[in-house]
C-alpha positions in Angstrom: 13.2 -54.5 31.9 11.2 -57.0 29.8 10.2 -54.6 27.3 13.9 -53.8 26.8 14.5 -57.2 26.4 11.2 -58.0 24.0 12.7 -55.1 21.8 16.0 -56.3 22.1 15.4 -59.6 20.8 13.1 -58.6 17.8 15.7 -55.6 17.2 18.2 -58.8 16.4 16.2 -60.5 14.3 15.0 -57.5 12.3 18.6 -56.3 11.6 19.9 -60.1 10.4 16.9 -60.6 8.2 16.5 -56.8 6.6 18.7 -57.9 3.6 16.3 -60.8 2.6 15.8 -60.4 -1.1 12.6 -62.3 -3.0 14.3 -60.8 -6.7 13.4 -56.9 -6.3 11.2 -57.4 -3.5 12.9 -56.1 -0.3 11.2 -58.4 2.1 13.4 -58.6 4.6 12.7 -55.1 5.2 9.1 -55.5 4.7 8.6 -58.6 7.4 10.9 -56.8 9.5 9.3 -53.7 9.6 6.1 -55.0 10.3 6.9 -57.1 13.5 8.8 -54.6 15.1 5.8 -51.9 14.8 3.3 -54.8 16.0 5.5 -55.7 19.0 6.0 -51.8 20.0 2.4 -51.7 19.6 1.4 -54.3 21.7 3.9 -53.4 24.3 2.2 -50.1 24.2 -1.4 -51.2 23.8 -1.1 -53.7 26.8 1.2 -52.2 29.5 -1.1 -48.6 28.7 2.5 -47.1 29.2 4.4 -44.9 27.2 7.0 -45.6 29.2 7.2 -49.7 28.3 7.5 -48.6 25.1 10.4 -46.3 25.4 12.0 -49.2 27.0 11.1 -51.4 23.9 12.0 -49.4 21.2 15.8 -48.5 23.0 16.3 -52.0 23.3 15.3 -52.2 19.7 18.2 -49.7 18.4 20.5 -50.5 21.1 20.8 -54.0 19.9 20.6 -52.4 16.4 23.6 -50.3 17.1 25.1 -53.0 18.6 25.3 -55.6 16.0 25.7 -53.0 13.3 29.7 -52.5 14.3 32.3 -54.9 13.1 32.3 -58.2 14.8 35.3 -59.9 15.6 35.5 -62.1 13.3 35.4 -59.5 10.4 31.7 -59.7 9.8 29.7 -57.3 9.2 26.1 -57.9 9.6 24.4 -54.2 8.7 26.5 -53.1 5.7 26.8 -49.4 4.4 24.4 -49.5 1.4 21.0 -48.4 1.1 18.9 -51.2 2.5 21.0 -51.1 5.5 20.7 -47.3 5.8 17.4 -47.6 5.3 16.9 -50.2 7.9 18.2 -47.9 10.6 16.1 -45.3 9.9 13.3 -47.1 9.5 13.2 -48.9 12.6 13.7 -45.0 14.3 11.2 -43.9 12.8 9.1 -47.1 13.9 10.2 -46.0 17.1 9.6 -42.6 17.3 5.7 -42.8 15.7 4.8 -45.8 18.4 6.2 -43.7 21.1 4.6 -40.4 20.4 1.2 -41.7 19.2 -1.3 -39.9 21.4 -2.9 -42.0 24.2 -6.8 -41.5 23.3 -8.2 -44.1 26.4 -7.4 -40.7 28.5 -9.4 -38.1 27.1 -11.6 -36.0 29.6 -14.6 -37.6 30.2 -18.0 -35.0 30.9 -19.0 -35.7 34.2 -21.9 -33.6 34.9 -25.1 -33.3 32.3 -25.6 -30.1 30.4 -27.6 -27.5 32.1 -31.1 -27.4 31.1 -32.1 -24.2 29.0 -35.0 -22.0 31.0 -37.9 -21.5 28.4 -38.3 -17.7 27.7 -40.7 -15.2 29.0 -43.1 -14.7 26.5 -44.8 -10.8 26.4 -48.4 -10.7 26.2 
């Protein structure tokens, strides 16, 4: 549930400031980008749960979905152009390479030491 809320909240702010513009620099998208892959990473790295992160990254697009619509007032805060298209991908795909990153703390430890090799019979 707090995962879900974490990526909630940073899925907000990442969709109301993708369209910040330094000249040609996107870097709304840039500053965006980057928190929500160090938030789904942390979520991931310190709950040691694939799961949290699921939770993180759908409350991420969820809210991203959500605001994207037409608000009632007329507003439109994810426009159909390309930085907004891009945006929505982008945090997907943010998503989905978090989430399926491979868990390496869980690979199969050796337990038992190598058996020893018995020396040859020599012929004499």
């Amino acid at each position: 549930m707090a995962a879900a809320l974490v990526g909630g909240v940073y899925g907000v702010a990442g969709t109301i400031a993708h369209s910040v513009m330094w000249g040609p620099i996107p870097v709304g998208i840039i500053v965006a980008a980057i928190a929500c892959a160090a938030i789904l990473v942390a979520v991931r790295a310190l709950t040691h749960d694939r799961g949290a992160a699921v939770a993180a990254g759908l409350g991420m697009i969820g809210m991203l979905v959500l605001i994207s619509g037409v608000g009632p007032g007329g507003s439109i805060v994810v426009p159909d152009s390309l930085s907004g298209q891009i945006w929505t991908y982008l945090v997907a795909g943010i998503v989905l390479l978090v989430i399926a990153w491979p868990s390496f703390a869980r690979t199969p430890v050796r337990t038992e030491a190598p058996a020893a090799q018995e020396p040859e019979p020599r012929e004499s």
